[in-house]
N, C-alpha and C positions, 0 to 999 in steps of 0.2 A: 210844540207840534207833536202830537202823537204819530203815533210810527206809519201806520195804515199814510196819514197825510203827508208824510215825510216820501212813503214809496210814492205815494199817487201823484206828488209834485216831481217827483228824479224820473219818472217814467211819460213826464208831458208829453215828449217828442214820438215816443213810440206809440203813447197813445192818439196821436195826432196821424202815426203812418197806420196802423193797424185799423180799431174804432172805426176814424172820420170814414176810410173807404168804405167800411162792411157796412155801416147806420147808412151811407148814403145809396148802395145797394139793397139793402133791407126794404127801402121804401118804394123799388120798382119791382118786386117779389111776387112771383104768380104763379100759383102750382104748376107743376110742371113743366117750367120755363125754363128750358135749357140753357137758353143765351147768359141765365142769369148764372147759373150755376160754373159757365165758362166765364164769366167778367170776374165770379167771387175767384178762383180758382188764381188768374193774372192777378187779381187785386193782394191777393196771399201771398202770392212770390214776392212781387212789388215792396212789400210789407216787410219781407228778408224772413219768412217762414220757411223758404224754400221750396223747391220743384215739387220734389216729393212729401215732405210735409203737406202742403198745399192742393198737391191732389188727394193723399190719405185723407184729410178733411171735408172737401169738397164731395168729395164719394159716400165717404160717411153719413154726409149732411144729405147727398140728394136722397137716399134710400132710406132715411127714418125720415125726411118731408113724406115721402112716397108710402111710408107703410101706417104712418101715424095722421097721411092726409091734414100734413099744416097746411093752412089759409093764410096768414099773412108775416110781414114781417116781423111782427114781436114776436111769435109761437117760433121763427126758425133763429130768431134771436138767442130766446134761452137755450133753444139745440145747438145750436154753435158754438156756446159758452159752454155747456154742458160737455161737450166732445173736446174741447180745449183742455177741461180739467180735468178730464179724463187722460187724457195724455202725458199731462205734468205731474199726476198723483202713479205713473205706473211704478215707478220706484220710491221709495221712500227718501223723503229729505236729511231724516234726520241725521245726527252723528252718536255713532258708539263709542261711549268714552267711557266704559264703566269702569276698566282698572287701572291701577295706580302703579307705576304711571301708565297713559295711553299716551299715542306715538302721533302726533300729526308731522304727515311730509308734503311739503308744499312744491310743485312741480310745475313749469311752464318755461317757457322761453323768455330770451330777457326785454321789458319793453313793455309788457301786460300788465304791470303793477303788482309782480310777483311779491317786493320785499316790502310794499305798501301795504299790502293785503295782509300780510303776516302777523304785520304790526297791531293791526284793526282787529284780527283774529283775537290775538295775545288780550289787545282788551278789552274784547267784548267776554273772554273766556274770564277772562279774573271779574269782569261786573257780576260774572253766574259765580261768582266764589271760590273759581278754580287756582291753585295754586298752578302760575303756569313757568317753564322755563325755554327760554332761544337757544337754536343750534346755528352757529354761523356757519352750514355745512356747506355754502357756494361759497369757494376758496377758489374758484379760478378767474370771478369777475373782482379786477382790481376796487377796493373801498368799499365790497357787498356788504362785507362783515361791519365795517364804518357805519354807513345806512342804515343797517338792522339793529346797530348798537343806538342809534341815535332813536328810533321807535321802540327800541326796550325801554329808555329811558322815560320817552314819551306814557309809555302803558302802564309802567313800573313794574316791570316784570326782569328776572334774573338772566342771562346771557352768558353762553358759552363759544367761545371762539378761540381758533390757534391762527396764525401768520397764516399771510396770503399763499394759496399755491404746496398749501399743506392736503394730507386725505381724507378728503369729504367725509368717511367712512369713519374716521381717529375722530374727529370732532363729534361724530355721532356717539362713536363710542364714551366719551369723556361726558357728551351730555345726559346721558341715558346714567351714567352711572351719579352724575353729579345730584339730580335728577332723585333716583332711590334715597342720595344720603339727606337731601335735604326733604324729602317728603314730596316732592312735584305730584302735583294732579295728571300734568298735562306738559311734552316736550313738544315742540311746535318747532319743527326745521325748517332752514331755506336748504335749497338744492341748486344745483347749476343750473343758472336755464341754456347755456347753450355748450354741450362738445363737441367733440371732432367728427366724429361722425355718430350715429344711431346705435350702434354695434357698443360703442364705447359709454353713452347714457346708459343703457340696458343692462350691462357690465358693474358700471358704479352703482344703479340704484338697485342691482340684485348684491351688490355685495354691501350694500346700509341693510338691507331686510335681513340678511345673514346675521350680522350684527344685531339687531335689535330682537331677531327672533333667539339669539343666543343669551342676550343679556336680560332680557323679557319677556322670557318663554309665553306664549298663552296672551300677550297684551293687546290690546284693542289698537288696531293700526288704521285709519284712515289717510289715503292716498289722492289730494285733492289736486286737480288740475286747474291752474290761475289760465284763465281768456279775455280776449280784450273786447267787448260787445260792438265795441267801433267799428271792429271789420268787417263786420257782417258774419255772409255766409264763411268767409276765411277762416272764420276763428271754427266754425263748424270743422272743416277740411283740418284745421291744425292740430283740434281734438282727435279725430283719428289718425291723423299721421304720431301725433304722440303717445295715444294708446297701443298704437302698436310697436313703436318702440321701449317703452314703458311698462308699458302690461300693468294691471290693475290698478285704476283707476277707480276710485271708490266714488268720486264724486266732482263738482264744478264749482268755479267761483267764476262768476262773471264779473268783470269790473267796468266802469265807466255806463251803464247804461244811463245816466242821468245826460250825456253829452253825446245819444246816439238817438237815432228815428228805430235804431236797428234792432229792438230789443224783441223782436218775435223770432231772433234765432234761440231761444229760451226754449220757447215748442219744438223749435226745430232739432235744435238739443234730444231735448226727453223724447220725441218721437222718433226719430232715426237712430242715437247712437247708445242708448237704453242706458245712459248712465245720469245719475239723477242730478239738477244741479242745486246747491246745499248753501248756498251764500250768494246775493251779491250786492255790489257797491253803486248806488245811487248818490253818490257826493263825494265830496273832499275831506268832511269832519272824521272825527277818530270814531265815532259810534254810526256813519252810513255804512259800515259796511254788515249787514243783515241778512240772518238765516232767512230762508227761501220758504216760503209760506205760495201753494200751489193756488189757492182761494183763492187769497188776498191780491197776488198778481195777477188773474184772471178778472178780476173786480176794479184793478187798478187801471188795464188796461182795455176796458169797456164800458 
């Protein structure tokens, strides 16, 4: 199964909430028909694009029907599709990893599929021929490091880890350094997903940057936030409450959308919270979890 068929099969459900409403919309479309453009508007939210997602769209859509005088439902078709990918392309997907080593910190709460993802990361980075290495830096969920040592082994990639309830920060440090002596491409950390309070997250992952900016001056850092597509708009609400305790956030992983209706919080993402999303996980195998192609998911889910 090539990849395009791989996403457009993990995204059935969403294309079933999305799609089926808008195609069956499409077909009672009459310029100027307001009522339609309030059904599209509910059918958008419905869809888990959100309030405002869903009106940004719907606005958008009615004023280029209106200046560009579409006539029927295909012509407002491609405008809807067109203004979708437009949304998803405002940011860049991609990841900078051009020096040696660069730094991925992987960041979410615990329950998203944080040490899952990491795993997938690890081997999807060594299929592109990166030499990658694990930092068991979540030292305060008992057996994390256990977990993440079990998908090193799975990717076959190198792992670094000290005893539970050790500083997140020391294990960065030791990976980062392990890391130069062996040549790594790429150090791919777990993080806590949950502390004491917000004040105390913001604390430890400014003092890993400390560190890493010290022992890797200049190095390419991406900051990915792991979400769980299932909760819908939640996962929206939890990216900002974690960006702001966080602060830089370079980018998204969505996981689980193969086992949600919910995956038009994707839009809802890239249009409200302007940070781009860079991966996600359409299944349970070691290669679903897959860079974020803005197209192609716009294709998949229409």
């Amino acid at each position: 199964m090539g990849l395009f068929d791989k996403l457009k099969e993990g995204l059935q459900k969403t294309r079933a909430a999305v799609s089926d409403q808008v195609e069956s919309l499409l077909k009672t479309f009459t310029p100027l028909d307001e009522d339609f453009f309030d059904d599209l508007e509910e059918a958008l939210i419905l869809a888990d694009l959100g309030a405002v997602t869903a009106m940004n769209i719907t606005e958008e859509l009615r004023t280029r029907a209106k200046e560009k005088k579409l006539r029927d439902g295909e012509e407002l078709k491609a405008e809807f599709h067109e203004i979708v990918c437009e949304i998803l392309t405002r940011k860049s997907s991609e990841m900078k990893l051009t020096t040696k080593p660069s730094v991925v910190l992987v960041v979410g709460v615990n329950g998203v599929g944080k040490t899952t993802s990491i795993g997938k990361l690890a081997n999807l980075f060594k299929s592109q021929g990166r030499k990658v290495l694990l930092a068991a830096a979540d030292t305060f969920r008992a057996a994390a490091a256990d977990q993440l040592a079990i998908w090193a082994d799975r990717a076959g990639v190198e792992l670094v880890r000290h005893g539970e309830g050790a500083d997140p920060a020391a294990v960065i440090f030791d990976a980062i350094n392990a890391a130069k002596a062996r040549g790594s491409d790429v150090v791919l950390c777990d993080t806590a997903g949950r502390l004491h309070n917000k004040q105390n997250l913001m604390n430890e992952l400014q003092k890993i940057a400390r560190i890493i900016e010290r022992e890797v001056p200049g190095a390419d850092v991406e900051t990915l936030l792991v979400l769980d597509a299932t909760t819908g708009q939640n996962a929206v609400q939890q990216a900002k409450e974690f960006s702001r305790a966080a602060g830089g956030i370079s980018g998204i992983v969505l996981t689980k959308l193969d086992g949600t209706a919910k995956g038009g919080i994707v839009v809802s993402i890239a249009d409200t919270m302007e940070i781009p999303v860079k991966f996600i996980g359409v299944g349970e195998q070691m290669d679903d979890l897959m860079p974020f192609d803005a197209m192609e998911f716009a294709q998949a889910i229409f």
